[in-house]
Structure formats: C-alpha cells, structure tokens
C-alpha positions as CSV (number, residue, x, y, z in Angstrom):
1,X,11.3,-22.3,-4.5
2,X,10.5,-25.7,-2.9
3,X,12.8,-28.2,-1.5
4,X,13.3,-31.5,-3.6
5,X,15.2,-34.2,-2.5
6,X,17.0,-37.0,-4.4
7,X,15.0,-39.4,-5.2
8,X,12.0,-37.3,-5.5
9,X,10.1,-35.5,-8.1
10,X,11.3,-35.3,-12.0
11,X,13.1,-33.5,-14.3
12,X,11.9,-31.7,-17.9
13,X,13.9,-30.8,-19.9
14,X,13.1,-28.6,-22.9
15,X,14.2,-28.2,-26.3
16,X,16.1,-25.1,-25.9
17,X,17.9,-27.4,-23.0
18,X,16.5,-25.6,-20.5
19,X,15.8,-27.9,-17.3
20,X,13.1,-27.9,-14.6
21,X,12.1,-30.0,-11.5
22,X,9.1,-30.9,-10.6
23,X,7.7,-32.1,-7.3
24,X,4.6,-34.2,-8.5
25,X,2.9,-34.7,-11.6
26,X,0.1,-32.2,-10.4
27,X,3.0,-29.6,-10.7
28,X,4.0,-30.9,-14.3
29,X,0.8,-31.0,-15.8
30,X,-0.1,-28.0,-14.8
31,X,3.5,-26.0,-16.1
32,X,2.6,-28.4,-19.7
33,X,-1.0,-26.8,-19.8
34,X,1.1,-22.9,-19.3
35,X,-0.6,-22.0,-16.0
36,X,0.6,-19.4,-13.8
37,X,2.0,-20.3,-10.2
38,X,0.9,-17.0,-9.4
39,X,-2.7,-17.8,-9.2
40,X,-2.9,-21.2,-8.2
41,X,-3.6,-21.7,-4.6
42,X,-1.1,-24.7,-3.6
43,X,1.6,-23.4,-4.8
44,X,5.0,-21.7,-2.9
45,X,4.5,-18.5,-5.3
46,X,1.4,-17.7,-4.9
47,X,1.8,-18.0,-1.0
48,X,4.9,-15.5,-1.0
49,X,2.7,-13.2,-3.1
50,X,-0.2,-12.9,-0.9
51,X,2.4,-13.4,2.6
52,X,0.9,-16.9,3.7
53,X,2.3,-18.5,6.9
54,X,4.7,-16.4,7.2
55,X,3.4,-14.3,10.6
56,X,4.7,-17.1,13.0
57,X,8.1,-17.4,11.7
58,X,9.5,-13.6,11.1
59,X,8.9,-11.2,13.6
60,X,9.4,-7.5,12.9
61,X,13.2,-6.2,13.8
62,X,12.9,-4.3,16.6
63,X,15.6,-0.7,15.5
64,X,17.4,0.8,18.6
65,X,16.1,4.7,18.2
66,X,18.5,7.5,18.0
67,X,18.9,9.2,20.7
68,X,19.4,12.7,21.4
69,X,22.9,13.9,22.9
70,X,24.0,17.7,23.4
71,X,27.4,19.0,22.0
72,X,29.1,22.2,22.3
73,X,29.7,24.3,19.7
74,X,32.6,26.5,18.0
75,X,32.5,29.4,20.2
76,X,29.8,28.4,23.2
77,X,30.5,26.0,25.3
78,X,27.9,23.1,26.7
79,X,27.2,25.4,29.6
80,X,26.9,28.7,28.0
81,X,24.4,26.6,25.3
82,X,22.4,25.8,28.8
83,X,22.4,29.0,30.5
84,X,21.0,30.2,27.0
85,X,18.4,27.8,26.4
86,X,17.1,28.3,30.7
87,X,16.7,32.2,30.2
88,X,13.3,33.3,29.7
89,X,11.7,34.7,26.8
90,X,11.6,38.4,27.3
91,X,15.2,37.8,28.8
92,X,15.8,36.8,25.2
93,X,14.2,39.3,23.4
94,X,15.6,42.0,25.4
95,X,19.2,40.8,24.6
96,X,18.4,40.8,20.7
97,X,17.2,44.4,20.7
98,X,19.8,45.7,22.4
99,X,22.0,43.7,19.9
100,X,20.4,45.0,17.2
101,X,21.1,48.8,18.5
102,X,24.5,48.3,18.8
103,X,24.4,47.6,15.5
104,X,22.6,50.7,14.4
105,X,24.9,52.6,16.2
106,X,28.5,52.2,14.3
C-alpha cells in the first residue's frame, strides 16, 4: 500500500520466490515474527480499516436528485391529466358512480 522509492527500503524474497518490499526494518521484523498489519497501529492497513485521515481529503459526492416531470399519456393528454387531478373529491366520486351505472345498465 505504501509508496517506496528507489533507493529505499529492502526486498525479501521467499523460498517459494515470492517477493516483498519493505520500508524499514521495523516493517521486516515484524512480517518475520508473522504479525498482522491489521492490528498494528503504524501501519497503512490498519489505518484504511478503521478510516484514519481520510475526512480531509474525500468529501462525500454530492448526486443531482431526480426530479419530477409530468407526461401525457396514451389517450389523455397533459391537460386533460390536469383538469383531472384540479377537480375536487366529490367531483370525482360522483363521476365514478355514474361510471359504474352505466356499466350496470348494458
């Protein structure tokens, strides 16, 4: 995770020719001795893990929200949709009775 540049740090390389850098001798002591990054407080893991230092530098995206636009629809136009949506109530449910008597009817 950290940044080494030439001429810096060392390299270990294991039997199974697998390689790895290290920064100090701190850092390859303690990968010899098998401890976890994880839990030691110095190191660039264990500050991801528990999100150290990272409030100044990332701010949260700000999202455009979507917003709301009104379409007409197969057989009603916008207008129709509006003159609709204006009537009152008992307007309403005066229509849908007389709807529904029609239908009785045939």
């Amino acid at each position: 995770g950290f940044k080494i540049y030439p001429g810096h740090g060392m390299r270990y390389v294991r039997t199974d020719n697998r390689t790895f850098f290290f920064v100090s001798s701190k850092c390859e002591a303690s990968f010899q001795m098998r401890r976890n990054p994880r839990k030691l407080n110095w190191t660039q893991l264990y500050r991801r893990l528990h999100k150290k230092g990272t409030t100044e530098e990332v701010q949260k995206k700000r999202r455009t929200r979507a917003t709301k636009t009104q379409r007409a629809i197969v057989g009603a136009s916008l207008d129709v949709i509006k003159q609709k949506r204006s009537q009152k109530p008992e307007q309403r449910a005066a229509a849908r009775e007389a709807a529904l008597r029609e239908i009785k009817e045939r």
